[in-house]
C-alpha positions as CSV (number, residue, x, y, z in Angstrom):
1,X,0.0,0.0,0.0
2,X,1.0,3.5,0.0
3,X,0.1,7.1,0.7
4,X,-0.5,9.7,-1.2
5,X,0.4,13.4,-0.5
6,X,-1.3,16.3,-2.6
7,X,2.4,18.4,-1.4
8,X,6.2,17.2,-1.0
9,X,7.2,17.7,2.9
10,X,10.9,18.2,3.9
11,X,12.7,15.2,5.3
12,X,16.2,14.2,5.4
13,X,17.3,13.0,2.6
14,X,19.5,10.1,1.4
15,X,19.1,10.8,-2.4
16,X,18.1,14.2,-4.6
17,X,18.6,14.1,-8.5
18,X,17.1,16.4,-11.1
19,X,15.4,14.6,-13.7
20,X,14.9,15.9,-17.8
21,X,12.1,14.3,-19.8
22,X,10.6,15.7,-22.8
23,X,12.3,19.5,-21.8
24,X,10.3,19.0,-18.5
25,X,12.5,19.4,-14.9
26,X,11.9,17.0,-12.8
27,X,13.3,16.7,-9.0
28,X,13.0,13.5,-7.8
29,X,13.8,13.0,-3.9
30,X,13.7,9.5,-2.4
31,X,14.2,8.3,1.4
32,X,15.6,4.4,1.8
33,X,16.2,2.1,4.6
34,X,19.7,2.7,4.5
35,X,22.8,3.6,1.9
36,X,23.3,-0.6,0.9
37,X,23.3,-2.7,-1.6
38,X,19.8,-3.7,-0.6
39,X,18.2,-1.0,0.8
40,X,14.6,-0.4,0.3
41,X,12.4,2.2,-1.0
42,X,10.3,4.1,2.0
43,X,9.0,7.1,0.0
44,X,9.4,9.0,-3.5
45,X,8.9,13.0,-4.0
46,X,8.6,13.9,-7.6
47,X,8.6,17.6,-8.1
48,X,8.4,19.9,-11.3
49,X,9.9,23.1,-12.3
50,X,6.3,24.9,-12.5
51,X,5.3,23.3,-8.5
52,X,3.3,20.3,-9.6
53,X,4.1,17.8,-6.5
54,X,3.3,13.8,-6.2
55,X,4.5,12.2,-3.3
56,X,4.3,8.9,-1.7
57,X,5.2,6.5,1.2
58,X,5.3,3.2,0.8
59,X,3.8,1.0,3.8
60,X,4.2,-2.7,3.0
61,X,7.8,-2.9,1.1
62,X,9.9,-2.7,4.0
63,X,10.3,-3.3,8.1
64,X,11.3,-1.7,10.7
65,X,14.3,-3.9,11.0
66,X,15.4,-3.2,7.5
67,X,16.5,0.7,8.6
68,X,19.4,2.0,9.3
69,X,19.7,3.9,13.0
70,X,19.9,7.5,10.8
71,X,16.9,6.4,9.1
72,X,15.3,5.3,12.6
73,X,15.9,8.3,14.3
74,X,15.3,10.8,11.6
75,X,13.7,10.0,8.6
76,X,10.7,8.1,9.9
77,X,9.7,10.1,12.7
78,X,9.0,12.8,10.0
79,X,6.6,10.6,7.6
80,X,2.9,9.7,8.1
81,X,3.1,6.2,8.6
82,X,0.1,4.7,10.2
């Protein structure tokens, strides 16, 4: 499952690329478990040059386990996991 935000929110981030497609900026902002080989996605922000926002969270493709203690103690205290 995952959640859907109507606005991009600032976290700490682990990953920030900008993103061309079609002459359309894109920046793209993603949060993982942790900076490995097998980290997991926890949420995406897409962002465009003009202020359209998507932004989502992902709730079933990772555990608690799976973070890092960075990502414990400051990433997910700032997302809207339920």
């Amino acid at each position: 499952m995952f959640r859907r935000w109507c606005s991009a929110h600032s976290v700490a981030s682990l990953s920030t690329v900008i993103v061309r497609k079609g002459g359309m900026k894109f920046f793209l902002d993603t949060e993982f478990t942790g900076l490995h080989g097998d980290a997991k996605l926890i949420s995406l922000a897409l962002v465009t040059a003009t202020g359209d926002e998507f932004y989502v969270e992902l709730t079933d493709a990772y555990c608690f386990d799976d973070c890092s203690d960075f990502v414990v103690e400051t990433v997910l205290p700032q997302l809207d996991l339920q």
